[in-house]
N, C-alpha and C positions, 0 to 999 in steps of 0.2 A: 597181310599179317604173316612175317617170319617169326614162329618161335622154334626156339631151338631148346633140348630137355636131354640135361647129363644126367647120371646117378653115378656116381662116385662112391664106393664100396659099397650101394646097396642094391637090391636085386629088381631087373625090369620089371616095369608094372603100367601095364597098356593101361590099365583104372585108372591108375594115376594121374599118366599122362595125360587121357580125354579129361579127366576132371578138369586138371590144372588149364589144358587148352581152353577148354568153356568158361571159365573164370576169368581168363585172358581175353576171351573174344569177347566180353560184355566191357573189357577196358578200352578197347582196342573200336568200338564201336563207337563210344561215350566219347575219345580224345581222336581224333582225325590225324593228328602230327604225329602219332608214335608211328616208328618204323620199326621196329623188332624188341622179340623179348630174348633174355639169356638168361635160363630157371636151371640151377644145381639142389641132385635133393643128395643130402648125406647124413651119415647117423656119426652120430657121437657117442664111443661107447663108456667112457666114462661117467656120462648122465644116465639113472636108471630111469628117473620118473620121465624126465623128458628125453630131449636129444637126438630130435627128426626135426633136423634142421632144412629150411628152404630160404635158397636164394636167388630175388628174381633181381634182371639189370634190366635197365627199358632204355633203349637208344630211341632218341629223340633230337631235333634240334637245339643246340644247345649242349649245355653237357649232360652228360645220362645221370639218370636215376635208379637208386642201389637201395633196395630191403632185405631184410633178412629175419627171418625167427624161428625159434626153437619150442617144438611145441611137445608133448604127448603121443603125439601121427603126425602125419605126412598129411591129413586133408585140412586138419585143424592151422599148421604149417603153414599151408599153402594161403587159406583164408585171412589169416595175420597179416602177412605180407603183403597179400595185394589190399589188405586195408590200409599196411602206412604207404605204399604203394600210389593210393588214388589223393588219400590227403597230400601227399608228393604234389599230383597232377592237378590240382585244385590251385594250388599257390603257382603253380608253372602256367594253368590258364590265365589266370588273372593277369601275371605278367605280357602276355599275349595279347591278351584284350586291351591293355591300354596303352600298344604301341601302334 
């Protein structure tokens, strides 16, 4: 499990990071075929109420998989994402399964 974790104008946060990494290691455990993640957290300061934006890319066979959301925080962010995330890998199993 390669993941790789930018933050792009916002400030490092080891919390973050191990969160995000455990949320990922329960994907990454569940789907056998993924090879790597590529997670950007950045704020948007134009949004007040939200604008803790997270985007995860998941290299996989095939062509990759791209979410993204804007949330309130960074954990709630992170959560979203690898929800559309997994229903992503659900429709990409299936296609697996019945070749």
């Amino acid at each position: 499990m390669t993941v790789n974790i930018q933050y792009v104008g916002v400030d490092i946060s080891e919390t973050l990071s191990t969160f995000t990494e455990d949320k990922l290691k329960k994907i990454f455990n569940r789907y056998e075929f993924l090879i790597s993640a590529s997670v950007h957290f950045k704020q948007d300061e134009n949004q007040h109420d939200t604008g803790k934006i997270c985007n995860i890319e998941l290299s996989l066979p095939g062509p990759r998989i791209f979410a993204t959301s804007n949330e309130r925080n960074f954990e709630v962010s992170v959560r979203e994402t690898i929800k559309d995330l997994e229903r992503q890998l659900e429709k990409r199993k299936e296609v697996y399964k019945t070749h």
